[in-house]
ROMARVEX-429323 format. One line per 4 residues: number of its first residue (from 1); for each residue x, y, z negated of C-alpha. Coordinates in steps of 0.001 Angstrom, whole numbers. Each point is the difference from the previous one (the first is absolute). Example, Ala and Ser with C-alpha at 12.3 -4.5 7.8 and 13.67 -1.06 7.14 Angstrom:
BEGIN
1) 12300 -4500 -7800 ~ 1370 3440 660 $
***
This chain:
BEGIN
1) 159667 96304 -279239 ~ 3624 295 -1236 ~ 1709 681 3101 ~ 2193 2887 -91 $
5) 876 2334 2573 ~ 3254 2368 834 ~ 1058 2242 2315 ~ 3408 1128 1159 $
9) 979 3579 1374 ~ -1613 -888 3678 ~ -3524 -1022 -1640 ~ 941 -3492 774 $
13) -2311 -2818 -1818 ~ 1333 -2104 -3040 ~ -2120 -2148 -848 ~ 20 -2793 -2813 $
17) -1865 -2164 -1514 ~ -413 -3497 -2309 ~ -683 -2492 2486 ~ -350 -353 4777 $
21) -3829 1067 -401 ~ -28 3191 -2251 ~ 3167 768 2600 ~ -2482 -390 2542 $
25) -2575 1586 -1043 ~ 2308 3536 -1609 ~ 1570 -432 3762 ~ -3908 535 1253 $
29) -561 2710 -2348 ~ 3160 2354 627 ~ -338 -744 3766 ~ -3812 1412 288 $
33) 1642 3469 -2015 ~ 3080 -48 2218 ~ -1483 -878 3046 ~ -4459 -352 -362 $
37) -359 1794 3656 ~ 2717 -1838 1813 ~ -1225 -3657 -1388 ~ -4047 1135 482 $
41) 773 762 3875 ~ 2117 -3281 -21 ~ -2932 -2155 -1362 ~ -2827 1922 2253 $
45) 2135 -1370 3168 ~ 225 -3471 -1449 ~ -3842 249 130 ~ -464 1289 2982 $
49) -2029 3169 -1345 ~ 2498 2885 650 ~ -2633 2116 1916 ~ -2329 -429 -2578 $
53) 2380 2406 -2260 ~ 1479 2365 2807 ~ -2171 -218 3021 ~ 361 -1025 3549 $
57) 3769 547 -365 ~ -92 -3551 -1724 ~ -1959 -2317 2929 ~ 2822 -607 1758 $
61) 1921 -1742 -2974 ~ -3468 -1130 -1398 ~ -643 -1765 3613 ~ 3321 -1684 -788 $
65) -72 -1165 -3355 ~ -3659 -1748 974 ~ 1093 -1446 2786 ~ 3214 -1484 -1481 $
69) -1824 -1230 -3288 ~ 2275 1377 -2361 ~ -2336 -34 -2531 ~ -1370 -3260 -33 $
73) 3547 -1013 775 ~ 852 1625 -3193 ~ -2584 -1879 -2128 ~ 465 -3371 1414 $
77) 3696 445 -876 ~ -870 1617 -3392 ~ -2877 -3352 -935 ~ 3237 -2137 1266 $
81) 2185 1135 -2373 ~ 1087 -2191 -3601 ~ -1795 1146 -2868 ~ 3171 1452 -1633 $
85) 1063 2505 3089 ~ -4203 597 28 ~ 36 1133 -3337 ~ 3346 2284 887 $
89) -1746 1303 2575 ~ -3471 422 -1538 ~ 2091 1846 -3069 ~ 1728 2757 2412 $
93) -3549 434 1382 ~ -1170 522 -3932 ~ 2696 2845 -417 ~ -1076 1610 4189 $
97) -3264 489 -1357 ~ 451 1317 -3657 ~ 2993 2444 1717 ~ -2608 1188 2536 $
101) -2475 535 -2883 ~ 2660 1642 -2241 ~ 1797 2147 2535 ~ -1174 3708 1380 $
105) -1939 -342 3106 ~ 2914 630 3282 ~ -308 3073 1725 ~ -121 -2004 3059 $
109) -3170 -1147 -933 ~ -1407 3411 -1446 ~ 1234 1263 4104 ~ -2293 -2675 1256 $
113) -2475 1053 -2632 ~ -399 3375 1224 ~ 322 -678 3631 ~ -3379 -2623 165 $
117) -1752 2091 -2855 ~ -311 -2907 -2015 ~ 2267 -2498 -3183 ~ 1676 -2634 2258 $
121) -793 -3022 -1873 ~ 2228 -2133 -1734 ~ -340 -3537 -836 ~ 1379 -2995 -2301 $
125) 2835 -1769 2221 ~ -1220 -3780 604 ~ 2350 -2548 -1387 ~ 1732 -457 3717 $
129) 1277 3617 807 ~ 3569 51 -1268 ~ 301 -3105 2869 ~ -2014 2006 2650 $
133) 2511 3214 -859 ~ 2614 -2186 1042 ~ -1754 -830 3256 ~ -328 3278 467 $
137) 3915 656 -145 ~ 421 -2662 2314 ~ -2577 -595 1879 ~ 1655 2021 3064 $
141) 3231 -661 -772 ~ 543 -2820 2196 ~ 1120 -668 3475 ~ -3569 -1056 1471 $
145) -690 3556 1262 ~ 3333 -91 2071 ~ -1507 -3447 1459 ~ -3242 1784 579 $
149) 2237 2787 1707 ~ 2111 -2685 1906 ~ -2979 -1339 1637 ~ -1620 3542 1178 $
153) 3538 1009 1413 ~ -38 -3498 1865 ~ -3868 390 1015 ~ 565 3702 1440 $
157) 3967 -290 1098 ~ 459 -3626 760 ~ 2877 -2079 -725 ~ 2204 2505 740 $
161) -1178 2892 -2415 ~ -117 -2770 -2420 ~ 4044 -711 228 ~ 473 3526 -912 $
165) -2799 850 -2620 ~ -1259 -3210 -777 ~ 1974 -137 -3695 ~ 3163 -1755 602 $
169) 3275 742 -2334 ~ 3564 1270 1229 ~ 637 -4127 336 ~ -2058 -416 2803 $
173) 1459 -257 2757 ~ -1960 3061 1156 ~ 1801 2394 -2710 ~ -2895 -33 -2139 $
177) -2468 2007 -1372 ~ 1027 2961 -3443 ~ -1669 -901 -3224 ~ -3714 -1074 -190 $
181) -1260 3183 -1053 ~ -2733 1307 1225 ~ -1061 3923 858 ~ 17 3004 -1930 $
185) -2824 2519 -330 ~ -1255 487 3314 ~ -570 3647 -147 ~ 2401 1003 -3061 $
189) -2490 -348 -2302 ~ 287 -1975 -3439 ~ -1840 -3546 545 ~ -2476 -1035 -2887 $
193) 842 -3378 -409 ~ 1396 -2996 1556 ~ -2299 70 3290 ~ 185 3426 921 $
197) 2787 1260 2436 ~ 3273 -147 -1536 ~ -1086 -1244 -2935 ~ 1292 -3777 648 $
201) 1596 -2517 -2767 ~ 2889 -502 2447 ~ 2076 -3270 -836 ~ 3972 2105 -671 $
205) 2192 -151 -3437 ~ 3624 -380 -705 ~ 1011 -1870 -3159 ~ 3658 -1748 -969 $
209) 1707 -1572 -2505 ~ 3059 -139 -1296 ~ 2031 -2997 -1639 ~ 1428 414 -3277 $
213) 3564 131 2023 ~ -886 3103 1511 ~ -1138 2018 -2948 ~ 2008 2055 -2556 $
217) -2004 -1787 -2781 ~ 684 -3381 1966 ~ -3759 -465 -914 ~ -2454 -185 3138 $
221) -1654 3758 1371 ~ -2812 178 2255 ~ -1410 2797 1897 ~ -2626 584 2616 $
225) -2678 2160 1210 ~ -3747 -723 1605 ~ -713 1764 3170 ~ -4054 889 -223 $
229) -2331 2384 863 ~ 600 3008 -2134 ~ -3279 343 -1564 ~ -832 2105 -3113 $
233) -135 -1186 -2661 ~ 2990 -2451 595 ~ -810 -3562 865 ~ 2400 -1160 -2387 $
237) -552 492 -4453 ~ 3253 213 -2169 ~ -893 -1857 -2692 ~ 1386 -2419 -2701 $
241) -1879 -2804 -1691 ~ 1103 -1186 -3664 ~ -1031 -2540 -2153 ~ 1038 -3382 -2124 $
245) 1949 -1676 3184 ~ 266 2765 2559 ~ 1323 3320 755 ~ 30 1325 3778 $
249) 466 2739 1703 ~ -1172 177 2918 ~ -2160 1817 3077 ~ -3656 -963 -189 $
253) -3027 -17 2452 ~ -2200 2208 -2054 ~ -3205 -1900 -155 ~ 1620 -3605 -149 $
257) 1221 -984 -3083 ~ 4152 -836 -985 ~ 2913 1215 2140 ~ -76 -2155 3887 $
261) 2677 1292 2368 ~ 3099 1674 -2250 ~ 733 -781 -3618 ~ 2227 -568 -2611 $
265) -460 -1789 -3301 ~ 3388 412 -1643 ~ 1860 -3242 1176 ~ -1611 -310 3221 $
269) -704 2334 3180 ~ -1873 -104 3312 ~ -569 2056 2898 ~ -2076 -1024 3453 $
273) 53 1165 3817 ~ -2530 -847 2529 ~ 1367 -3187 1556 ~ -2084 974 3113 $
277) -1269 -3651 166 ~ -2922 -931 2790 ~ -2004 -715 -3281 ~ -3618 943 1470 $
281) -1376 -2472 3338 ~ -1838 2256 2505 ~ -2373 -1609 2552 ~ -1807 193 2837 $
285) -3552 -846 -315 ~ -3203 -841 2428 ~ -3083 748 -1846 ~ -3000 -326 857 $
289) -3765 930 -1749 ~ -2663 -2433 -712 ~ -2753 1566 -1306 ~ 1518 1635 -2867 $
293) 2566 -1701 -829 ~ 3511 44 1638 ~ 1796 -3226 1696 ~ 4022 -3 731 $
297) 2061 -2493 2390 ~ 2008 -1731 -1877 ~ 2505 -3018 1283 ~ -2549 -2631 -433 $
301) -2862 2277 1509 ~ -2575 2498 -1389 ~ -183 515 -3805 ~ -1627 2042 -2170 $
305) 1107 3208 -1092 ~ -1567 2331 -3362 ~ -1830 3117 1153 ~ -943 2600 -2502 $
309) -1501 3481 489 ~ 1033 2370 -2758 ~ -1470 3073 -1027 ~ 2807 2514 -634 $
313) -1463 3515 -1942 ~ 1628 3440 1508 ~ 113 3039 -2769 ~ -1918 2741 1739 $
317) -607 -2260 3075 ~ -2341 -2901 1567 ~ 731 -3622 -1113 ~ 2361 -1947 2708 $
321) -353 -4068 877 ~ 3365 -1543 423 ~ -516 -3525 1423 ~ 2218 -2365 -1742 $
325) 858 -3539 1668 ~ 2759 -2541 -1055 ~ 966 -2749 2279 ~ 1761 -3646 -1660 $
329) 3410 1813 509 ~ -663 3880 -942 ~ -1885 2822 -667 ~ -1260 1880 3708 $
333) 1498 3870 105 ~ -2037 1695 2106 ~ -1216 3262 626 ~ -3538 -761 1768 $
337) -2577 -3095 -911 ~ 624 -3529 1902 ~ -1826 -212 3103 ~ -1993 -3414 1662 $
341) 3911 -1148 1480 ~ 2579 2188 -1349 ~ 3977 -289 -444 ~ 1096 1224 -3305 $
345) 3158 -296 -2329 ~ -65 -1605 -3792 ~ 2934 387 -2573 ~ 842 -2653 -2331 $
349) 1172 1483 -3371 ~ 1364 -2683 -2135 ~ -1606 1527 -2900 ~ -3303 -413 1129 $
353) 828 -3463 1874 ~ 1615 -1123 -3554 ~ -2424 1911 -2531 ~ 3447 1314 -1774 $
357) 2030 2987 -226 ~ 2626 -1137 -1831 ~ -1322 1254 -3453 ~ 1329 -2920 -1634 $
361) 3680 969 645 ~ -547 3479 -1692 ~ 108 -1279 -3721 ~ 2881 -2074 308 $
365) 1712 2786 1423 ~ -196 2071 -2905 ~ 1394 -2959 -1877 ~ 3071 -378 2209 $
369) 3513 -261 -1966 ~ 1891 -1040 2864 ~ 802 562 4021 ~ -1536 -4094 945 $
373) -2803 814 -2510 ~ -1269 3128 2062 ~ 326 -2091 3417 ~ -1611 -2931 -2085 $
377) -3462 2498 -846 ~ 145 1087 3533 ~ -66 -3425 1499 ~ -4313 997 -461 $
381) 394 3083 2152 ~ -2456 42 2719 ~ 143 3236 2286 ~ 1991 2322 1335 $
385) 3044 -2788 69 ~ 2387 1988 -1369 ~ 4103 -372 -388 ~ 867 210 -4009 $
389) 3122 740 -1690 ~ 586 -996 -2873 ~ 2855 39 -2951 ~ 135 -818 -3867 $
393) 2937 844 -2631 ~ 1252 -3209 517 ~ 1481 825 3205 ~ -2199 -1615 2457 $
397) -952 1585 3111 ~ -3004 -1760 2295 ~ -1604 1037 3348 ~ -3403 -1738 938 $
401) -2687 489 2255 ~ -2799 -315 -1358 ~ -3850 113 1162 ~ -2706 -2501 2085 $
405) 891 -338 3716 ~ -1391 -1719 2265 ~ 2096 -2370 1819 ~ -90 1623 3922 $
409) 2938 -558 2770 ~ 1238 2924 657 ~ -1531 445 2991 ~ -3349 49 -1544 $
413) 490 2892 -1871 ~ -164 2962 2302 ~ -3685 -268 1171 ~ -3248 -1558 -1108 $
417) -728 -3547 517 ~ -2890 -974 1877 ~ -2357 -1636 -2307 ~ -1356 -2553 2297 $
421) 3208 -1791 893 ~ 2148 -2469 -2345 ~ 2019 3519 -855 ~ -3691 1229 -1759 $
425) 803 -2505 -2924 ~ 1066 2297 -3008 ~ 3545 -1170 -693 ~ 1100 -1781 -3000 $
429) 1921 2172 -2959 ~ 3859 -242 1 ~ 1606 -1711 -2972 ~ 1674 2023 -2425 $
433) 3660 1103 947 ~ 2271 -659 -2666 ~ 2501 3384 -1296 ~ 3576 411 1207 $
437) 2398 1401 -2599 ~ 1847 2932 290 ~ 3475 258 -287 ~ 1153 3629 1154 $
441) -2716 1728 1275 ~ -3289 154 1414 ~ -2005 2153 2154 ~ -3902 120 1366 $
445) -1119 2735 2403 ~ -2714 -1763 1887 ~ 2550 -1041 2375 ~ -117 -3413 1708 $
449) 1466 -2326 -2725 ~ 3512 -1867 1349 ~ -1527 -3434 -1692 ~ -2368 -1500 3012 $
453) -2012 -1586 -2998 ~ -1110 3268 -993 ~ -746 1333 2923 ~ -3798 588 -391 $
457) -977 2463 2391 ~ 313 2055 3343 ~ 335 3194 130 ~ 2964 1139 -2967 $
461) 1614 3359 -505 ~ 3172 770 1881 ~ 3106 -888 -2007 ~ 984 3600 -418 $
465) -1099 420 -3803 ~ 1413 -3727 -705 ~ 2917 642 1413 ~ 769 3602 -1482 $
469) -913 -1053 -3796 ~ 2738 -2741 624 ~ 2157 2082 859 ~ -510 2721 -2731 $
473) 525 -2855 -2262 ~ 3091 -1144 1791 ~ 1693 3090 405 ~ 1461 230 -3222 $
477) 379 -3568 -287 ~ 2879 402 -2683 ~ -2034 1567 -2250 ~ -2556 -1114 -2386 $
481) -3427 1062 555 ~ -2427 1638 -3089 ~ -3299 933 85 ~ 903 3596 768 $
485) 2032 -821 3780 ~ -3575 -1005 985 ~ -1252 3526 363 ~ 2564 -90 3131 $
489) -2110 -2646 2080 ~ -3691 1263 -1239 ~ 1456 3695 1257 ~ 1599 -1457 3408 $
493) -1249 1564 2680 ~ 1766 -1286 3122 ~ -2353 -563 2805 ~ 924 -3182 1658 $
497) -2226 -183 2444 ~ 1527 3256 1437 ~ 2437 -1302 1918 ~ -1886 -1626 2714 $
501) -1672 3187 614 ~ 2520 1819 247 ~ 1723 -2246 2516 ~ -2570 1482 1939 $
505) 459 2989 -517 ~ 4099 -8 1139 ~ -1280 -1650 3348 ~ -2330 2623 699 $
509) 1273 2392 2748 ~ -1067 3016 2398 ~ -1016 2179 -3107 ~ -611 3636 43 $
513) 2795 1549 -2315 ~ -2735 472 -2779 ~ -681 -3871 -191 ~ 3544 -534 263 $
517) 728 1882 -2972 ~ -2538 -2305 -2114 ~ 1032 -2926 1734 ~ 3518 1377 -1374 $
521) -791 668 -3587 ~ -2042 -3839 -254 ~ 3111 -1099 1443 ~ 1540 1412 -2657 $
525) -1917 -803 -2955 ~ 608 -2516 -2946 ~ -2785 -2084 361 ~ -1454 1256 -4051 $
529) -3650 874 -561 ~ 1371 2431 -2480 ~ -2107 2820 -1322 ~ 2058 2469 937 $
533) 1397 -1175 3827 ~ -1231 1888 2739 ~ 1047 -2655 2352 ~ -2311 -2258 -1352 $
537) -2663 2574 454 ~ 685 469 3270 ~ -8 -4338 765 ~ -3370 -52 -2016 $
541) -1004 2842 2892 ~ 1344 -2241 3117 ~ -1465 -3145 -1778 ~ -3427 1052 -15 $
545) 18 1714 3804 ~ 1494 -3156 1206 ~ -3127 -2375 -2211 ~ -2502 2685 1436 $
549) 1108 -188 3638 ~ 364 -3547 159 ~ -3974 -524 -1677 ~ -1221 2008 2638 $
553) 1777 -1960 2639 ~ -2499 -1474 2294 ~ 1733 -3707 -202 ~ -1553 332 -3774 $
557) -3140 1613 817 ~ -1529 -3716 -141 ~ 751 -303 -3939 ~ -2482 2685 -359 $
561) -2677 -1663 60 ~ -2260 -611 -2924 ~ 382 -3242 -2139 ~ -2704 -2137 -1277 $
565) 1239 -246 -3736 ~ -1413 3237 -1804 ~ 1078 3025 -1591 ~ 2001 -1258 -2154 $
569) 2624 -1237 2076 ~ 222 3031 2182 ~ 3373 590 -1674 ~ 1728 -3401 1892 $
573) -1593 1264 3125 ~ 1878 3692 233 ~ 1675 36 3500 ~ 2592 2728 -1315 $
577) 1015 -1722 -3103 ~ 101 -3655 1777 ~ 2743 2127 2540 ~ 1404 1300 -2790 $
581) 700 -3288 -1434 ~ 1136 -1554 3637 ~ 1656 3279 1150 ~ 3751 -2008 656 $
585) -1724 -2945 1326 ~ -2004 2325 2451 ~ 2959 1665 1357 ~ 1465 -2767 487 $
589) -2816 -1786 1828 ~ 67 237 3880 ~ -3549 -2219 610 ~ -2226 2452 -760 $
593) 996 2645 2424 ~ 1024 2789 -2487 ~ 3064 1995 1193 ~ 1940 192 -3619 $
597) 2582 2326 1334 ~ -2302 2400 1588 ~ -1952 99 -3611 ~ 2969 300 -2223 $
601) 745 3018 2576 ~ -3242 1542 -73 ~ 51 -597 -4428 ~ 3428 2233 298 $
605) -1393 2640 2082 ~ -3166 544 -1959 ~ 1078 -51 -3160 ~ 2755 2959 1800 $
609) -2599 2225 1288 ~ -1980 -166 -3143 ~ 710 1978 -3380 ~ 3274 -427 -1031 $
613) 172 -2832 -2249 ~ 2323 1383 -2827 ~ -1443 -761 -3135 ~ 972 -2909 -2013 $
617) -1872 -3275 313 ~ -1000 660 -3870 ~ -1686 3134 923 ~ -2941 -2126 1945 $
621) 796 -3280 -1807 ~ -2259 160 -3388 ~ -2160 -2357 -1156 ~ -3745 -811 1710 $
625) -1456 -1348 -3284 ~ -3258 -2141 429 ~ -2914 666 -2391 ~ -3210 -1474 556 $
629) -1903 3566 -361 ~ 1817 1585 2732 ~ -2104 -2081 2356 ~ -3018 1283 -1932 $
633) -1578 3363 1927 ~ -438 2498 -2659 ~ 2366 -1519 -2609 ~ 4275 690 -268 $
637) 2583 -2208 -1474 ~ 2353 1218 -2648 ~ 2956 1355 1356 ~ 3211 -1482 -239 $
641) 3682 1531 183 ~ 1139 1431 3530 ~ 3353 -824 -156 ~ 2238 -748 2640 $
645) 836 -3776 463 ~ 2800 -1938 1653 ~ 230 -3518 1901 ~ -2310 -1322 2500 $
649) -2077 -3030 619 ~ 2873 -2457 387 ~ 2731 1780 -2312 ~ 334 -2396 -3010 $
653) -1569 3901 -1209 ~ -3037 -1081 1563 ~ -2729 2860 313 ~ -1389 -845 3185 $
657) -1978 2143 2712 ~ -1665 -344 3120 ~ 1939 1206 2344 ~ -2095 2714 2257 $
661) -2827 86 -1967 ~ 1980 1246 -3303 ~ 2798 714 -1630 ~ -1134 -512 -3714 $
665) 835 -2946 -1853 ~ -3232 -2505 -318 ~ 1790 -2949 -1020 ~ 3249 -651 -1938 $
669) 1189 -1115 -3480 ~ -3043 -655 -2160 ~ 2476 -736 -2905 ~ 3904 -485 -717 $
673) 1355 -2138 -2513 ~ 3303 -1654 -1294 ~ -273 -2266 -2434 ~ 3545 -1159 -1965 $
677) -28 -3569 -1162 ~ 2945 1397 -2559 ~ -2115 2648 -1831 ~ -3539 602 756 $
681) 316 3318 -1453 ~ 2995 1340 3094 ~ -3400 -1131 2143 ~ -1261 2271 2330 $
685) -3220 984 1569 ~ -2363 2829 1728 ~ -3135 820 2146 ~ -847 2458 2503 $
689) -2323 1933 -2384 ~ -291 -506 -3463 ~ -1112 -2775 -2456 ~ -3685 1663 -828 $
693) -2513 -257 2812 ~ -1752 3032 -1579 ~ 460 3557 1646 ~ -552 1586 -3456 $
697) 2814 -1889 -1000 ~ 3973 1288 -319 ~ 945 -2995 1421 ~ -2121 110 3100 $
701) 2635 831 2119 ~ 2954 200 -2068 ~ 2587 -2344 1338 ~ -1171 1165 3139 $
705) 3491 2582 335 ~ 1959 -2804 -1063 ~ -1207 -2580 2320 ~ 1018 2469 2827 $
709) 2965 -187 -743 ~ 127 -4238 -214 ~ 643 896 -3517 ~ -1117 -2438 -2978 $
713) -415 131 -3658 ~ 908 -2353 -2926 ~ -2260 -2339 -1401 ~ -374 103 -3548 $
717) -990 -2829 -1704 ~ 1089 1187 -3796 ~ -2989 141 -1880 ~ 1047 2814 -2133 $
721) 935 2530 3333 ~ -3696 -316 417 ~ -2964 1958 -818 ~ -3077 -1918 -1522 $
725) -3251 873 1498 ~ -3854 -638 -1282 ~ -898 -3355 2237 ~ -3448 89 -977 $
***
């Protein structure tokens, strides 16, 4: 191998090489040293064998990934795939495995060692798990669960719990629900992985774009940031890829190979948000057995349906069955076997109902020189439908939406479909939607999108990050924008959503002079999540009594019971984050019989009586990490900087709680970047940890201060600022 590797002073990967394959496979190679324990965990969940490395803590995602095929789904899509993005793939997968060979063993894995009292065993990665990684990272992120939610709310509330929690958007005429995410850690502990509590891919990002009109270089900027689960390592790689017709820089899955979601090779730029699209069908299903196979009611009558028992192996613990069963419209999620006559619900993931994942967009992507050639690769996207910006030296600015929908009314989107009516008939894929050019500027904050054609979903953030990024970009409208005025929207930490509450809070009356006095200083307050603002401690405080008071109501007591859809979706089915998410909509809500005033009251006088709350809201507000080991009895996760944090969960400085349940940050920006179509060079990027996935490493954690601050660092992308490194 020639390839050639560099670092620069964050321990970021430079790799390049003589042609796309030896790319590939060096990209394979540095990723199993940078990141061997983060892309092993990734692959075990693609195969569904999670407990077999850490124990019982892994059934519940295990039960999961067996039940939704991702594995299968990953090597139909992989066998489907033309023989030149095969042999990309099958080269990254060369480089995984020689890395993992090559590389010291993690300490992760020497914990896990010690704690079963025997070598956790490592194997080759089959040709399909860079595509089953990707499932992995997507998998959950998706609106399905809030459809599965919509239809428990409507099954335990009725029609009218389902007007107020049943996932509508501040355009319904209801008010609408907050932002589709879903609960933090339901006792304040870190979450392991995607399916434990708190530890949800939640659909939330903020990207825009600026037109060459706008900027002092009167070249295009862009500038975003993912909203994620913070996990450790970081779900996102710096990297940049070199060779004879490419050069990005970009943010990488580690364990897939190229740069998907944010990039930049030179004359052309991209950036994605979650377009929060109805992309996945849910359905209601009869089933019934026959012997031992499984029939489902379909619209033409009873059908066949696959039934599988699979063996999953528990370190330190008995083998478990999970029954798996897919109906002609979906795979069945549930958390007990199918009875003789049982109702059920199936999801439809259009990479399973297609047998693609959009691989085939990822190499032309690299290739991109300009803004229609990005949206051109991406026509191929398959899931999550995403909104993309893009931009290119030229000048050109596009927005495009791009992804496989299906083509559902709107009023088919908010709950299952039963599969035995004409509705039961998996709808047809939308078209592609053609890119609208950008002339001043452009923003995406998963808000409902003001073109009707685009409008892909249900339940959308409020407008309040939308609308304040617009305005940060319009408030100094006679000046021309670099890449350096973008720290000012990435550090914004206005909290839109305040001011609804807080109308509450001037209405409330008969307070003892104590509650009056907070009542007073809220009054009083800015409306910043800053670090150092004892007001916005002491909202945080009157936040989470009002969530906890109004989940114990007894109009809710209903949503506590149990759904049928395992473990792993416990997260969607938290009654205190689901009010946490609804809280404006709730007060405002008369049919359910909960007396809003008389809450808001009570939330004043308790937080009153109760320590005084005169810290700042950095002194609780740190980060809540997520690291698979910390769900592993016996074993620890490597610590991470305690540092205080600003913003909130819908600040466009997004590090998002659960209101009641914690304080700590479990979601936020998973990366930053600003990427200047002018000179790559004034680019900009950073990650909530560090570039090196390796706790031995100095760059472990090392951006970590930075990133507390919203701060970024350049990218450097001359060869001769960077430090050559052994490959082999």
């Amino acid at each position: 191998m020639t390839a050639e590797l560099f670092r620069d002073a964050w321990g970021v990967p430079h790799v390049r090489a003589a042609d796309h394959l030896e790319l590939a496979e060096a990209q394979g190679r540095v990723t199993a040293r940078d990141r061997g324990w983060q892309i092993e965990v990734d692959r075990w969940r693609a195969e569904g064998r999670l407990a077999e490395r850490i124990g019982p803590a892994g059934l519940a995602w295990d039960r999961f990934a067996r039940q939704a095929r991702l594995a299968d789904t990953a090597q139909r899509a992989y066998d489907a795939l033309d023989d030149d993005v095969r042999a990309w793939v099958d080269a990254y997968v060369r480089g995984v495995d020689a890395g993992l060979d090559a590389a010291p063993r993690p300490v992760e894995l020497a914990a896990l060692d010690e704690r079963f009292g025997s070598p956790t065993p490592h194997e080759p990665w089959p040709a399909w798990a860079p595509l089953g990684v990707m499932l992995v990272a997507h998998a959950l992120f998706s609106t399905f669960p809030r459809v599965l939610w919509n239809a428990h709310v409507e099954r335990t509330l009725g029609p009218a719990g389902l007007a107020v929690l049943g996932g509508t958007d501040p355009a319904e005429p209801r008010g609408g629900a907050a932002a589709d995410g879903a609960p933090g850690p339901a006792d304040g502990t870190p979450p392991d992985d995607p399916t434990e509590a708190g530890g949800v891919p939640t659909s939330g990002s903020n990207a825009w774009a600026l037109h060459g009109s706008r900027t002092a270089s009167g070249r295009p900027l862009l500038a975003g940031d993912p909203h994620r689960l913070l996990e450790l390592p970081g779900v996102y790689q710096q990297v940049r890829l070199a060779c004879p017709g490419l050069d990005v820089v970009g943010l990488a899955f580690p364990g897939v190979p190229g740069v998907q979601h944010f990039g930049h090779t030179g004359t052309a730029a991209w950036g994605i948000t979650n377009a929060m699209a109805h992309g996945v069908e849910v359905f209601r299903e009869r089933v019934r057995l026959r012997g031992e196979d499984v029939e489902a009611l379909g619209p033409d009558g009873w059908e066949p349906s696959e039934r599988l028992v699979e063996r999953v192996a528990v370190r330190g613990g008995a083998a478990v069955e999970v029954e798996v069963v897919e109906t002609a419209r979906g795979i069945v999620l549930a958390a007990e076997p199918c009875g003789a006559d049982t109702t059920v619900h199936s999801v439809r993931f259009p990479a399973r109902a297609s047998a693609d994942l959009g691989f085939a967009s990822l190499l032309p992507l690299l290739r991109a020189r300009t803004a229609h050639d990005v949206v051109g690769a991406l026509r191929g996207w398959v899931d999550p439908v995403n909104r993309v910006l893009a931009g290119d030296a030229d000048g050109t600015v596009l927005s495009a939406t791009v992804g496989r929908v299906p083509a559902r009314p709107r009023t088919e989107r908010r709950l299952p479909q039963d599969a035995w009516t004409p509705a039961g008939r998996p709808a047809p894929w939308r078209g592609p939607l053609p890119p609208v050019e950008v002339a001043d500027t452009a923003v995406d904050a998963n808000e409902r999108p003001a073109r009707a054609e685009v409008d892909l979903g249900l339940a959308y953030a409020p407008p309040h990050r939308a609308d304040r990024i617009r305005a940060l970009l319009h408030e100094g409208r006679a000046d021309r924008l670099g890449p350096e005025d973008m720290s000012a929207m990435h550090a914004d930490t206005l909290l839109g959503g305040a001011a609804g509450l807080l109308a509450w809070v001037e209405r409330a009356d008969g307070l003892t002079p104590a509650a009056d006095r907070l009542r007073a200083r809220l009054l009083a307050w800015d409306r910043h999540m800053d670090a150092c603002s004892a007001p916005a401690a002491t909202f945080a405080a009157w936040r989470s009594a009002l969530v906890r008071r109004l989940a114990a109501h007894p109009a809710l007591a209903p949503l506590h019971a149990p759904h049928p859809h395992g473990e792993a979706l416990d997260p969607w089915f938290s009654l205190a984050a689901r009010v946490a998410d609804a809280l404006p909509r709730l007060l405002d809500d008369t049919a359910l019989g909960i007396d809003a005033a008389h809450e808001v009251r009570a939330a004043l006088e308790e937080v009153a009586a109760g320590a005084a709350v005169d810290d700042a809201w950095g002194d609780r507000h740190r980060v809540l990490a997520s690291h698979l080991l910390d769900e592993v009895p016996g074993c620890t996760a490597p610590p991470v900087p305690d540092v205080p944090l600003a913003g909130d969960a819908d600040c466009v400085r997004c590090t998002g709680t659960t209101p009641s349940l914690t304080d700590r940050a479990w979601r936020g920006s998973v990366a930053r970047w600003v990427w200047d179509l002018a000179d790559r060079e004034r680019s900009r990027w950073g990650v909530p940890f560090g570039a090196s996935g390796d706790p031995r490493s100095p760059h472990f954690t090392d951006q970590n201060p930075l990133w507390a601050q919203a701060a970024t660092v350049e990218v450097v992308t001359d060869w001769d600022r960077l430090t050559p490194e052994e490959l082999a």
